[in-house]
N, C-alpha and C positions, 0 to 999 in steps of 0.2 A: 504494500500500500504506500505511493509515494506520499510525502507531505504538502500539505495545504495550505493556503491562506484565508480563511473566512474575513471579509469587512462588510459590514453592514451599517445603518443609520445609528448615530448614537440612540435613536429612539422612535417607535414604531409605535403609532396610535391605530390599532386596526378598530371598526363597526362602523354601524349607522349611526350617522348622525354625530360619530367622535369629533366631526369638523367645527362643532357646538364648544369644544375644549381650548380650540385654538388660542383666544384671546388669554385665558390664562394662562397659557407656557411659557415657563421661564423666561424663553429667549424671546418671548414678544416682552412681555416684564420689565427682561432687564436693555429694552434696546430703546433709542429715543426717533430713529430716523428708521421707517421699515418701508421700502422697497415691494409692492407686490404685481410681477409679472403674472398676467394672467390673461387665457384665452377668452375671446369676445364674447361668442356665445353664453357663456357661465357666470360672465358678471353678474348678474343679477340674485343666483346664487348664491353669491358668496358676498350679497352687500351688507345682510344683516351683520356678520363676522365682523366685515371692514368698516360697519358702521359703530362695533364695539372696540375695537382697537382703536379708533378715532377718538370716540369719546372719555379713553382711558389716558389722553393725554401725548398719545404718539402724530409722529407728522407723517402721514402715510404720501406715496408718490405712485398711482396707480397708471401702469403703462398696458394698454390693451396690447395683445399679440395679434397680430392681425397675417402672418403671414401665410401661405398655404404649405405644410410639410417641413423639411427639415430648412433652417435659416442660412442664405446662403455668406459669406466671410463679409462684404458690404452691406447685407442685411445686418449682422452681429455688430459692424461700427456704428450703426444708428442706433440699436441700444445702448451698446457699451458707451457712446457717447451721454447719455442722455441717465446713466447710471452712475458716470463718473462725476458729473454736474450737482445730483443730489448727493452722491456721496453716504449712501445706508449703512445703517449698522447691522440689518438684519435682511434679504433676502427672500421673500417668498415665492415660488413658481405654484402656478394652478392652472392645470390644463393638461394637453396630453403628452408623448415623448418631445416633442420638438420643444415645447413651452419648458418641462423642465428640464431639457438639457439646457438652453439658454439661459435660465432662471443661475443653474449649478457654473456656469461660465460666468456671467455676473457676477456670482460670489465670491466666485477666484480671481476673478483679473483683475477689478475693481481694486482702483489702491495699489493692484503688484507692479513691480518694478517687470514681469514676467508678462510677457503680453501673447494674444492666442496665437499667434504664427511663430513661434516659438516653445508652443508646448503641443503640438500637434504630434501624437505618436503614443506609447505608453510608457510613463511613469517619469516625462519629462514634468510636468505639471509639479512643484515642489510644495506649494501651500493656498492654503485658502483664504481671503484676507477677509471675508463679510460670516457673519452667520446665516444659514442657511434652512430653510424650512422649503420640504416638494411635498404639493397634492395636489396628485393625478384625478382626473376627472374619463377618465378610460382605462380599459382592464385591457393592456396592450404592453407594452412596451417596457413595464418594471422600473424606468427610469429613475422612481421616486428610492428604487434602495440599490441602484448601481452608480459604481465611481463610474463611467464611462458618457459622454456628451458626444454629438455628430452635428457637425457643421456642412455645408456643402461649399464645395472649393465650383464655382462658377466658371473659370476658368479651363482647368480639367475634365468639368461634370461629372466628377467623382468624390464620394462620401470623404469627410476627415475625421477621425476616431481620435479620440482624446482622452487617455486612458488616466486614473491616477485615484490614489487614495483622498486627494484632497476633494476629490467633487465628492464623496457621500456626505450629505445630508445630516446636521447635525439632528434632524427630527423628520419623520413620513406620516401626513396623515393622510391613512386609507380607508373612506368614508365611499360606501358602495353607493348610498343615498344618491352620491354628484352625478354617478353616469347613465343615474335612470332615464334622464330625457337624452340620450345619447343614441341615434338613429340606425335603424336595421344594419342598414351600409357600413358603419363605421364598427359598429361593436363586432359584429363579425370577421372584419378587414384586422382590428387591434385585437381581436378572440384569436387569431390565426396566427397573430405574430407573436401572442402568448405561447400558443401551441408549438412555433416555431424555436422559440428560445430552451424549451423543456425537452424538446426532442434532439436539439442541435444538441444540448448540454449533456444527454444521455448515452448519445451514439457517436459522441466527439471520441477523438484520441489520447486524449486527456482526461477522460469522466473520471469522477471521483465519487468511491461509496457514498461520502458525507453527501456532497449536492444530489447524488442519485433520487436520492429521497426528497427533495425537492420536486425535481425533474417527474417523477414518476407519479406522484400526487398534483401536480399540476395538470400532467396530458389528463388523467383521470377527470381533475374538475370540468377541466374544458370538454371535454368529448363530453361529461354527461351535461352538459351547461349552455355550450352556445346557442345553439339551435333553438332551447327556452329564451335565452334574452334575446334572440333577434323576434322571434316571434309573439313574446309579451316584453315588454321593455321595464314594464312595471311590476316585472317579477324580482322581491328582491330577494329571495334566497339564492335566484338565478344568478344575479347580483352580483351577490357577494360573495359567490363561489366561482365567478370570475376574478373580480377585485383580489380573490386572495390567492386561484391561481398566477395572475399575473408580476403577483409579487412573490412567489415561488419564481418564476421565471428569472424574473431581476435579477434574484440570491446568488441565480444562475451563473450570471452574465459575469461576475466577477474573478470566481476564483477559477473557471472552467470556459465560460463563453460560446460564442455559436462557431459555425461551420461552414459547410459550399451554399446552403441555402440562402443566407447573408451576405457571402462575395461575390454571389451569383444574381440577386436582387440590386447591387449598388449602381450598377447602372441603370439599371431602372427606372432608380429613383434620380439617377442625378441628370440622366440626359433624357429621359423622354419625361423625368418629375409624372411617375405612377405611385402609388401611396404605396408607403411601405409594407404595411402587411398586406395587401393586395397582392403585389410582387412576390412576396416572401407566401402566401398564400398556392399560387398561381404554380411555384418554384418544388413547394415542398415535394409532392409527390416523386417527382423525375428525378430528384435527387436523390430521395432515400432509397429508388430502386439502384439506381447508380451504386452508391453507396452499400448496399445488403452485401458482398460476396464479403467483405472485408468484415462485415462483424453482427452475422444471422442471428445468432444469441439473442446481444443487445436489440436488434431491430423486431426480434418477435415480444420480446420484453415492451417495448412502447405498445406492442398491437395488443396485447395482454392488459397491460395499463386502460385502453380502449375500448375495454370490454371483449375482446374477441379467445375465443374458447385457443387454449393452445394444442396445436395438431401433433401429428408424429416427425415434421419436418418444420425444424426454426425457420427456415426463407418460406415455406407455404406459410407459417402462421404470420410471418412478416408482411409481405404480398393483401394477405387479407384486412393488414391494418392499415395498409397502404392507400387499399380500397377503400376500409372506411374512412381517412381523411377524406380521400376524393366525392365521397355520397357526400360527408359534412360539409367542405365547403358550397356543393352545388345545392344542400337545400336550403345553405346561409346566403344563395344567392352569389357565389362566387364565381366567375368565369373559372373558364380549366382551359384556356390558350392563350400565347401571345400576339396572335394576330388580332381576336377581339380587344387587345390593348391598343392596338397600332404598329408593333413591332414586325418587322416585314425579315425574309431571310438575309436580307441586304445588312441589316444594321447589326446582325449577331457578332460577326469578327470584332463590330467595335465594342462590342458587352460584353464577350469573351476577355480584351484587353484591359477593360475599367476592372473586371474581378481580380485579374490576376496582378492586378497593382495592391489588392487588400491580401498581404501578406501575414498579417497578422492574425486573421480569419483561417484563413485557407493552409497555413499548417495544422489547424488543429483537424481538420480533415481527414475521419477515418482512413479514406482512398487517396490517395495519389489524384491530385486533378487538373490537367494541364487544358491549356487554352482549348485544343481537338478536342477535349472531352467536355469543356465548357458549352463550345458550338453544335457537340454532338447532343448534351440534353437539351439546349434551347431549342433544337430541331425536333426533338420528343415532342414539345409544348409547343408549336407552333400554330 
């Protein structure tokens, strides 16, 4: 069993309605200048909170996110500018992964001598200079309990990974209540990229007993869950057993992280800008068949997780959990090609190249995965 590194939030407020707590944390308490990034849609949600934080004597500086998906390095200087001006003691992100990876970059850069083009990579990033509070308003992306942030380099239109212990979260609150009015489309899209972090983290080359358990209790929540919250949205058991697979995911992302399904999505996202778990969604299937010969075991393990009975052969019971991702996502309404995205045979060799620039990904890759074999699943999924 090699050794680990577990980091998580100093502090993790999980249920409904814990978002009711906020006002009295410490770190709102002991802060005089609070900072709260938060996506547009949800403000109105979260006005009673920021109307109590107000009247408890703080000077709150409230910046709608308005951008579509992850922010690109010129989009991050108009915050960062407008962050550095107020000068916060405390940080808050509300919204989904893009809101609070920016929210966790604010924290950091703010006041550093260390600026983001300069800490792009893992474990460049040295400290955090703001206090930091994330809550996720989507059961997607984990953001709120992983050191890691994604910027998109506009130039390249390729993702930037920004890895470091300093971006975790001195506090997470994960309150299932916020993503009730969160739309068929989306919670499926961030349900899938939950699904994707739990499975990347299980069948990675690097898995570890500890996160297994994560990993394995997550794909469980999700397979028995999405499909409830896309089709009652006001389900909160469904809920909240998204919200807390997704932060199972997160836990993921740190000491283990994802795989080919992530370096194989980045372009995706950064040149044709498709939502990520869409991509990541769209992607999963073709990959883990890819992926089965190198590690059948693990791969029947997820489909078990899945609900799926295990047979006399690990890659047939594999195969069949393979299957059921593919039923899940088409009855969450999910395409299953890339031509329904737009993506044509022509533009594969340059999606093939944006992956295989995410080196950090793409070791951890059970299989061996070279550009030909990148081109060869995007061909699967066409």
């Amino acid at each position: 069993m090699n050794s680990i590194i577990l980091q998580q939030p100093g502090k993790i407020v999980f249920g409904i309605n814990s978002i009711d707590k906020l006002p009295e944390d410490e770190l709102i308490l002991t802060s005089r200048k609070i900072l709260i990034l938060i996506a547009e849609p949800v403000i109105n949600l979260l006005q009673r909170t920021i109307n109590d934080i107000q009247l408890s004597g703080k000077t709150v500086e409230l910046i709608p996110y308005l951008f579509p998906g992850e922010p690109t390095f010129s989009q991050f200087d108009n915050l960062l500018a407008q962050s550095q001006r107020f000068n916060p003691d405390c940080v808050i992100g509300v919204g989904g992964g893009s809101v609070l990876d920016s929210a966790k970059l604010l924290a950091a850069i703010t006041g550093n001598e260390q600026q983001y083009a300069d800490v792009v990579g893992v474990g460049l990033l040295k400290k955090r200079m703001k206090r930091l509070i994330c809550i996720p308003t989507t059961s997607g992306t984990g953001s709120e309990v992983s050191p890691i942030a994604i910027l998109l380099n506009e130039k390249t239109e390729a993702k930037s990974g920004i890895v470091s212990p300093a971006l975790l979260a001195d506090a997470a609150y994960i309150d299932p209540a916020l993503t009730v009015g969160l739309p068929s489309k989306f919670t499926a899209e961030t349900g899938m990229d939950a699904l994707c972090h739990c499975i990347e983290a299980y069948t990675n080359k690097f898995a570890h007993p500890v996160v297994d358990t994560y990993a394995l209790k997550g794909i469980q929540l999700i397979s028995e869950n999405l499909l409830k919250a896309c089709k009652n949205g006001n389900d909160l058991e469904a809920r909240s057993a998204l919200a807390l697979a997704s932060m199972y995911g997160g836990l993921c992302l740190g000491p283990v992280n994802t795989h080919g399904v992530h370096c194989l999505s980045y372009g995706l996202g950064g040149k044709f800008h498709i939502s990520h778990g869409l991509a990541n969604a769209v992607l999963l299937p073709a990959v883990l068949r890819f992926n089965l010969e190198a590690s059948p075991k693990r791969h029947a393990q997820v489909a078990m997780a899945m609900g799926i009975v295990k047979g006399k052969e690990d890659t047939a019971t594999a195969l069949e959990g393979i299957k059921k991702i593919e039923e899940l996502s088409r009855e969450c309404g999910i395409p299953s090609s890339l031509t329904t995205l737009g993506i044509s045979e022509n533009d594969l060799p340059a999606l093939a190249d944006i992956a295989m620039q995410v080196t950090r990904l793409l070791r951890n890759n059970p299989r061996e995965l070279t550009k030909e074999d990148a081109i060869g699943i995007y061909k699967t999924i066409l």
